[in-house]
KOLBALUM-85793 format. One line per field, with one value per atom (N, C-alpha, C): residue number from 0; x, y, z; residue in one letter; atom name. Coordinates in nm, 2 decimals. Each point is the difference from the previous one (the first is absolute). Last residue first. Example, Ala and Ser with C-alpha at 12.3 -4.5 7.8 and 13.67 -1.06 7.14 Angstrom:
residues 2
n c(1, 1, 1, 0, 0, 0)
px c(1.28, 0.09, -0.08, 0.03, -0.09, 0.09)
py c(-0.22, 0.11, 0.11, -0.57, 0.12, 0.12)
pz c(0.71, 0.00, 0.08, -0.01, 0.00, 0.00)
res c(s, s, s, a, a, a)
atom c(N, CA, C, N, CA, C)
This chain:
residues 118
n c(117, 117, 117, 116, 116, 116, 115, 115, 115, 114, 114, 114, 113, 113, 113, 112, 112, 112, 111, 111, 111, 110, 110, 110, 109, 109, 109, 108, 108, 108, 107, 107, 107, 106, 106, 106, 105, 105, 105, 104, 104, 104, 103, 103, 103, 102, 102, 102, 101, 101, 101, 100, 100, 100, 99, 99, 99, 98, 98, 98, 97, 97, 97, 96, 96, 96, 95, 95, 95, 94, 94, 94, 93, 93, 93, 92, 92, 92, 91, 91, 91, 90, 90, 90, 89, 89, 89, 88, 88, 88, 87, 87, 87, 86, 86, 86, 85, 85, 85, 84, 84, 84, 83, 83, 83, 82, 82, 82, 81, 81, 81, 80, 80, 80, 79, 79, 79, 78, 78, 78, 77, 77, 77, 76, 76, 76, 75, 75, 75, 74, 74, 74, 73, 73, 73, 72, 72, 72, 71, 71, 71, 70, 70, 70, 69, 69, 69, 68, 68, 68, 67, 67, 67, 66, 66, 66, 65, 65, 65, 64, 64, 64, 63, 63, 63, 62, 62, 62, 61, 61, 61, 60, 60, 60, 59, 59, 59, 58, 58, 58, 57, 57, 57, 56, 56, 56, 55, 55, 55, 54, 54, 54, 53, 53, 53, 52, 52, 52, 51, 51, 51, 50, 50, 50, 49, 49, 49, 48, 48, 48, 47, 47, 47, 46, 46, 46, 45, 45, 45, 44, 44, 44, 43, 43, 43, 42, 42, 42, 41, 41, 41, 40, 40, 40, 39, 39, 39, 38, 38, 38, 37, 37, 37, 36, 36, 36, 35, 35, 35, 34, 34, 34, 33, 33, 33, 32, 32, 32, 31, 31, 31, 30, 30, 30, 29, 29, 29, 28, 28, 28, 27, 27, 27, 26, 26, 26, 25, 25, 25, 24, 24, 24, 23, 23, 23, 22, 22, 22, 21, 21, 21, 20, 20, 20, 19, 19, 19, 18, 18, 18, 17, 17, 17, 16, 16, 16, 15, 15, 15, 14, 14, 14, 13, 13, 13, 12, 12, 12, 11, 11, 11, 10, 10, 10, 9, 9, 9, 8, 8, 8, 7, 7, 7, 6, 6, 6, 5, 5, 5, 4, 4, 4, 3, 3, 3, 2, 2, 2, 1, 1, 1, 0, 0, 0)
px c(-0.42, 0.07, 0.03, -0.39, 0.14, 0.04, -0.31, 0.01, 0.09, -0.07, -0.12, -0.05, 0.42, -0.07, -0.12, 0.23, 0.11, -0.07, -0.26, 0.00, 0.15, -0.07, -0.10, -0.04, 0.39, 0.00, -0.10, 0.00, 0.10, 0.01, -0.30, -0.03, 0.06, 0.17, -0.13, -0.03, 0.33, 0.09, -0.16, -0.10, 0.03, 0.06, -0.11, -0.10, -0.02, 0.34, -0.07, -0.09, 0.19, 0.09, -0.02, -0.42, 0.17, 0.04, -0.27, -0.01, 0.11, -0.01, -0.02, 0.00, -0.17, 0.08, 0.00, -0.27, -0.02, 0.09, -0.01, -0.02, 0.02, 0.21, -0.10, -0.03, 0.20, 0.00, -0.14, 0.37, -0.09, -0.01, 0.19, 0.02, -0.12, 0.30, -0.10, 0.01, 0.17, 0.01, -0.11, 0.26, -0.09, 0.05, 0.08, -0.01, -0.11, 0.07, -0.02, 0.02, 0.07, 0.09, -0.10, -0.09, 0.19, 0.03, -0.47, 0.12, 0.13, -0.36, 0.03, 0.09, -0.17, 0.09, 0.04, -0.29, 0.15, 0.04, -0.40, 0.05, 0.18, -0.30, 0.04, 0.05, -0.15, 0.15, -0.04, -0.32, 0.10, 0.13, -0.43, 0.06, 0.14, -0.19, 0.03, 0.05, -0.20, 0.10, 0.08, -0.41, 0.06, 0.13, -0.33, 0.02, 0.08, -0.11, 0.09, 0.03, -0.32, 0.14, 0.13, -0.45, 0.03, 0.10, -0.25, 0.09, -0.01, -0.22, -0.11, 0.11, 0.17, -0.15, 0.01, 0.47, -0.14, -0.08, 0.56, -0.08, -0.19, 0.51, -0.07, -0.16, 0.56, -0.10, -0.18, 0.47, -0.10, -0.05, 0.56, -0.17, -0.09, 0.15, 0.02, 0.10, -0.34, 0.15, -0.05, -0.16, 0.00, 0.11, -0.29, 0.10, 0.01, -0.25, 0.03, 0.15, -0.44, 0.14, 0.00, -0.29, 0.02, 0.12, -0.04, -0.12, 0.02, 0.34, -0.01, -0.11, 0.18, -0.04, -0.04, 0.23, -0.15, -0.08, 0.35, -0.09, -0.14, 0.39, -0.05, -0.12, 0.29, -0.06, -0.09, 0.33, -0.25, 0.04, 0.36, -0.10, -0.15, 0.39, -0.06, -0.10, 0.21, -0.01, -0.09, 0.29, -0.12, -0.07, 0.39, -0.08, -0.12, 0.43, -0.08, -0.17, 0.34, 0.03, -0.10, -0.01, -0.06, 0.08, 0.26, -0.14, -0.01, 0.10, 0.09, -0.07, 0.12, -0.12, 0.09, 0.20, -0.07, -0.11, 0.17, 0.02, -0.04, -0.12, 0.03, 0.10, -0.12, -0.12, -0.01, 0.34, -0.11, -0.12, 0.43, 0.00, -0.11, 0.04, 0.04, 0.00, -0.21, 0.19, 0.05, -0.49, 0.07, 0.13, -0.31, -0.02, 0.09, 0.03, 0.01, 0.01, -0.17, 0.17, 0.01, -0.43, 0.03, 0.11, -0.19, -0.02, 0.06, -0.02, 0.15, -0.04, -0.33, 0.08, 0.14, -0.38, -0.01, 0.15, -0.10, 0.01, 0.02, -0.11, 0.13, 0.04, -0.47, 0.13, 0.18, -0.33, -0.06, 0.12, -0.05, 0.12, -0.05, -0.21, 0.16, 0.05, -0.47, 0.04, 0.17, -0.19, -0.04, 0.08, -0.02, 0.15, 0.01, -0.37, 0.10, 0.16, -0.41, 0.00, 0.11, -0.03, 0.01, -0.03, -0.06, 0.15, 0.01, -0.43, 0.08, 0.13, -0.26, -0.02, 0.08, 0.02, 0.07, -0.02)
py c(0.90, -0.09, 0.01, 0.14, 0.05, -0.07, -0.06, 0.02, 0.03, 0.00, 0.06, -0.03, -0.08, 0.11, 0.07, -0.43, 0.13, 0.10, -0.38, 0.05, 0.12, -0.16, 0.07, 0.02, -0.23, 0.15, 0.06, -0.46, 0.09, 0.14, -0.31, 0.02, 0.07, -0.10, 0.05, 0.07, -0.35, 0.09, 0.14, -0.47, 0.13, 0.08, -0.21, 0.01, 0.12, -0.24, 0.15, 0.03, -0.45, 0.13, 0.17, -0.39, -0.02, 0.14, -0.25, 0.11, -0.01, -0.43, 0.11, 0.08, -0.53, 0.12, 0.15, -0.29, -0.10, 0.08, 0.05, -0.11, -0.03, 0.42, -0.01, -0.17, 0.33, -0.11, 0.00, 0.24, 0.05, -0.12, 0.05, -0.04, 0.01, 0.00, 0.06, 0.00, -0.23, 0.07, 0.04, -0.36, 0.12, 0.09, -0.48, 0.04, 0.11, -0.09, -0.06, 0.05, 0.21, -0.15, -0.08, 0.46, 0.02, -0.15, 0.09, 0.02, 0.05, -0.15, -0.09, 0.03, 0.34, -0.06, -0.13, 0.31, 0.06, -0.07, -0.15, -0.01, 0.04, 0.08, -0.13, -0.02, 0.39, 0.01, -0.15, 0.14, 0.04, -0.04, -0.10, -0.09, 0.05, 0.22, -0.11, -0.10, 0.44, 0.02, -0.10, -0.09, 0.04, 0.02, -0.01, -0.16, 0.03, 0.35, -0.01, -0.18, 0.26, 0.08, -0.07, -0.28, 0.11, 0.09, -0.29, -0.05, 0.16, -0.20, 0.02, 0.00, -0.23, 0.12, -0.04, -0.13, -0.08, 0.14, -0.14, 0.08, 0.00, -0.21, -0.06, 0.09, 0.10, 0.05, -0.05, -0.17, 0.11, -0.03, -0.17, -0.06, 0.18, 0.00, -0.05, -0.01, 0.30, -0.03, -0.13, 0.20, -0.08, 0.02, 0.19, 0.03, -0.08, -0.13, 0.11, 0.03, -0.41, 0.11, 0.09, -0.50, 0.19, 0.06, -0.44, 0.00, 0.12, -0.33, 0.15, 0.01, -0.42, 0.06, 0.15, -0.29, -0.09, 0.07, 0.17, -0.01, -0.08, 0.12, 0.10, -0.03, -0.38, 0.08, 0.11, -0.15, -0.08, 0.04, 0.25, -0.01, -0.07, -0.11, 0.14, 0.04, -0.34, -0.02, 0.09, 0.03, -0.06, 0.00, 0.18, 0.09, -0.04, -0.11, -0.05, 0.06, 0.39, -0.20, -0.04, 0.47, -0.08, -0.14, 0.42, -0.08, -0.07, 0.54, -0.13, -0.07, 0.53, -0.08, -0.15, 0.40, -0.06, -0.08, 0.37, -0.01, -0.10, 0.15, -0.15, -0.01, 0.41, -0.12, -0.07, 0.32, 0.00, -0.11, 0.09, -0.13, 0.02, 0.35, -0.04, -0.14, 0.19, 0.08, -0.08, -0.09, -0.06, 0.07, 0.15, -0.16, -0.04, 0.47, -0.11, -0.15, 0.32, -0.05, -0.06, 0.07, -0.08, -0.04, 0.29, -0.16, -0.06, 0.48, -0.11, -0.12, 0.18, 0.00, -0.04, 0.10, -0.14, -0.04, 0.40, -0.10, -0.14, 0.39, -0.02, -0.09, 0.08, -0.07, 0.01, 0.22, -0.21, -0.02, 0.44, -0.02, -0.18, 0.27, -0.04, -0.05, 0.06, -0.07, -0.02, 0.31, -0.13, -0.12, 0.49, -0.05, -0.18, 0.21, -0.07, 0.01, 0.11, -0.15, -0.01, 0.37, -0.08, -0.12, 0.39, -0.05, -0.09, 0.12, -0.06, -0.06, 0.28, -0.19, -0.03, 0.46, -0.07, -0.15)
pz c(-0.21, 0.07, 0.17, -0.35, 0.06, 0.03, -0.47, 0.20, 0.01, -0.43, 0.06, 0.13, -0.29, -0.04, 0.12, 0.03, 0.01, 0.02, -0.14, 0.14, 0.08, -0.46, 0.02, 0.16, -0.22, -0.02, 0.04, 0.11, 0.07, -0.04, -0.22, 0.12, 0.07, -0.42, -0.05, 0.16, -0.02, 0.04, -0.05, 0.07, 0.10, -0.04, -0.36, 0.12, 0.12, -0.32, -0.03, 0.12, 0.08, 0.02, -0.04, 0.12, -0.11, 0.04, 0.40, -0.11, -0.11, 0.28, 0.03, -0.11, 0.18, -0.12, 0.06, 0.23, -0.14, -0.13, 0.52, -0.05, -0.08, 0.22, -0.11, -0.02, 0.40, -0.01, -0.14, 0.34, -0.09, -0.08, 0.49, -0.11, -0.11, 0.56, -0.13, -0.14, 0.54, -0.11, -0.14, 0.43, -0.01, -0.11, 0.35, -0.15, 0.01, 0.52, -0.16, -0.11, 0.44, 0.01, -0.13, 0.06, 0.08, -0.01, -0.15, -0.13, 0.08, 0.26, -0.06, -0.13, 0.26, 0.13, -0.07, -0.20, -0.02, 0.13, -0.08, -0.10, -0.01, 0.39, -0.04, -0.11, 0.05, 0.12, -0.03, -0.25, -0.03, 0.09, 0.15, -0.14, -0.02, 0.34, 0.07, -0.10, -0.14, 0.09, 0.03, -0.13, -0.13, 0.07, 0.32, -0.08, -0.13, 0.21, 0.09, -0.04, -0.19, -0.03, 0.07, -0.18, 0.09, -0.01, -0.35, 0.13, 0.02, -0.40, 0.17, 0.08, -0.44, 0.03, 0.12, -0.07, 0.01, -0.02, 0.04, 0.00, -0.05, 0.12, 0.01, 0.01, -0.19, 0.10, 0.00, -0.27, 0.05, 0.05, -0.13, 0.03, 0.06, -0.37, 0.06, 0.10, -0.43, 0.14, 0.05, -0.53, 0.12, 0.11, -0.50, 0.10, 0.14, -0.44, 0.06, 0.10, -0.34, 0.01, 0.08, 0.10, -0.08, 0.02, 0.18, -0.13, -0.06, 0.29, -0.04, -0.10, 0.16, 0.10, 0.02, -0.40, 0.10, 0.14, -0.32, -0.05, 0.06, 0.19, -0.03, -0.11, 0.13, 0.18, -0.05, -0.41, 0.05, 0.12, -0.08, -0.11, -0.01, 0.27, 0.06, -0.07, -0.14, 0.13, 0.05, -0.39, 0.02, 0.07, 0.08, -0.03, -0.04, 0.28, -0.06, -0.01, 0.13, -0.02, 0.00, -0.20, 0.12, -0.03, -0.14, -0.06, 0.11, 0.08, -0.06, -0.02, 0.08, -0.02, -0.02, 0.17, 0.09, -0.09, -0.28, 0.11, 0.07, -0.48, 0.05, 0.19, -0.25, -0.03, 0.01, 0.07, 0.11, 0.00, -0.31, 0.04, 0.14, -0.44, 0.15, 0.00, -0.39, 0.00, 0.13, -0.06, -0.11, 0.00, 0.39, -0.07, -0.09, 0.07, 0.11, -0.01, -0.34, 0.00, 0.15, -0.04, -0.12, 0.04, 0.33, -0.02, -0.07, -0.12, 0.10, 0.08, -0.28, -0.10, 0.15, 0.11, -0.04, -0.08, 0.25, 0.08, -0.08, -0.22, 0.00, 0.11, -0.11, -0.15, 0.03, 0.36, -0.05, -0.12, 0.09, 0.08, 0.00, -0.27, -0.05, 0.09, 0.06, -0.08, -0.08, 0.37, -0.02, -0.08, -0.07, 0.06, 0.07, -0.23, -0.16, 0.13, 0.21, -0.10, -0.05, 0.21, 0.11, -0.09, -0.25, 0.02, 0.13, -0.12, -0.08, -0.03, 0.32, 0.00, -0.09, 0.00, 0.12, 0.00)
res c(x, x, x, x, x, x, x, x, x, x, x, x, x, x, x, x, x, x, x, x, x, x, x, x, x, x, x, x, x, x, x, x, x, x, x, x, x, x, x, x, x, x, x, x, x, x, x, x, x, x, x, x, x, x, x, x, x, x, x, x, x, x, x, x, x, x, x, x, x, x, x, x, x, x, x, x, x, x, x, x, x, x, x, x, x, x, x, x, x, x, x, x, x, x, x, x, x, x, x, x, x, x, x, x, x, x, x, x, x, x, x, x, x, x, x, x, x, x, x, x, x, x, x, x, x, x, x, x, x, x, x, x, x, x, x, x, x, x, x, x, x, x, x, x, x, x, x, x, x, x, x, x, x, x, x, x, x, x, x, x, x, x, x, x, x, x, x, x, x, x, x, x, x, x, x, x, x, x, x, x, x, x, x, x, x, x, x, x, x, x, x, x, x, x, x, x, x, x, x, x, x, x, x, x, x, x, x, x, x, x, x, x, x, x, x, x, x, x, x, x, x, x, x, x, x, x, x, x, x, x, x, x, x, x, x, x, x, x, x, x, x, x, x, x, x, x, x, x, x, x, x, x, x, x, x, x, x, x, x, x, x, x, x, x, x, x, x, x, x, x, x, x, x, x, x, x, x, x, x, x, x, x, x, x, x, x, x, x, x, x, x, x, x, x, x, x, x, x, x, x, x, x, x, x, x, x, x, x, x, x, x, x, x, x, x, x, x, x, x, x, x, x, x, x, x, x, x, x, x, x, x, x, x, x, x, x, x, x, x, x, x, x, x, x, x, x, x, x, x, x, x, x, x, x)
atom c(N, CA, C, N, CA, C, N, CA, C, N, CA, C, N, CA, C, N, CA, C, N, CA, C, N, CA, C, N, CA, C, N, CA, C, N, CA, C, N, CA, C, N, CA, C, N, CA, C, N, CA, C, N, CA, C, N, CA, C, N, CA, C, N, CA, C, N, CA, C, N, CA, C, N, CA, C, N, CA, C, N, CA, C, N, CA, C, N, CA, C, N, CA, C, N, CA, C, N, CA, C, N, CA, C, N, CA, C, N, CA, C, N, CA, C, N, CA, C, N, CA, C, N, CA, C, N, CA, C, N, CA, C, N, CA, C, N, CA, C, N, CA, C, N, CA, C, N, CA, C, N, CA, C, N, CA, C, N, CA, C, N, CA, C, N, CA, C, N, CA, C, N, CA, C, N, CA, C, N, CA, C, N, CA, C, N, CA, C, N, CA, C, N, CA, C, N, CA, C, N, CA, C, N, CA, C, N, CA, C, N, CA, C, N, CA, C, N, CA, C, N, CA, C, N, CA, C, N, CA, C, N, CA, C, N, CA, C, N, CA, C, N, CA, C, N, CA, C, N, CA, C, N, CA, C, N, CA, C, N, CA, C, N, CA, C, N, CA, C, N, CA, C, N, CA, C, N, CA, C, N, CA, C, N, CA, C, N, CA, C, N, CA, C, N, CA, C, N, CA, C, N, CA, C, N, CA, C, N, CA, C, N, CA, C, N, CA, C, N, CA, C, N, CA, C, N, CA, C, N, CA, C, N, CA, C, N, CA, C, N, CA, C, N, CA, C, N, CA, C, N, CA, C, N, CA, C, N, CA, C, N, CA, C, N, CA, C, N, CA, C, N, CA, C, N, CA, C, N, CA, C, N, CA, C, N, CA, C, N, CA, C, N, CA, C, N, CA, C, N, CA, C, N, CA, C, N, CA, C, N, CA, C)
């Protein structure tokens, strides 16, 4: 029984990945909604001068500190989501110094197909 719970595991990852693929490359889903940043230099040193580590970013966030309370965390958050109804807002995966090459991820994407759920 475990075993066929792996190996259904594991196909049903390779076939997730596998219509990722033609998704991505037969469709036009890959390029839905994406566009280039106007003045992109620009943007480019802001990120390099103000971003030390790679990851995942929102803006604007939630003014969040060790040692807060529940109800001081509570109070970041609703400020935060009360400054992204009237300031620039938005998220962005952010590599300073380059991003992964294209094998890379695509190495990373089969294997989290594979070996998480979505």
């Amino acid at each position: 029984m475990l075993k066929r719970i792996i190996l259904a595991g594991l196909l049903g990852g390779m076939a997730i990945f596998a219509w990722e693929f033609v998704a991505h490359m037969a469709t036009a889903l890959a390029e839905a909604g994406v566009r280039a940043l106007p003045k992109e230099a620009a943007i480019q040193a802001a990120i390099r001068e103000n971003i030390a580590e790679p990851g995942f970013y929102l803006f604007p966030a939630p003014d969040e500190r060790p040692g807060m309370t529940g109800d001081q965390k509570q109070k970041a958050m609703n400020d935060s989501m009360e400054r992204a109804r009237t300031e620039a807002s938005g998220m962005m995966a952010c590599f300073r110094k380059g991003a992964p090459t294209s094998s890379g991820q695509c190495s990373r994407r089969s294997a989290c197909s594979t070996c998480w759920p979505h």
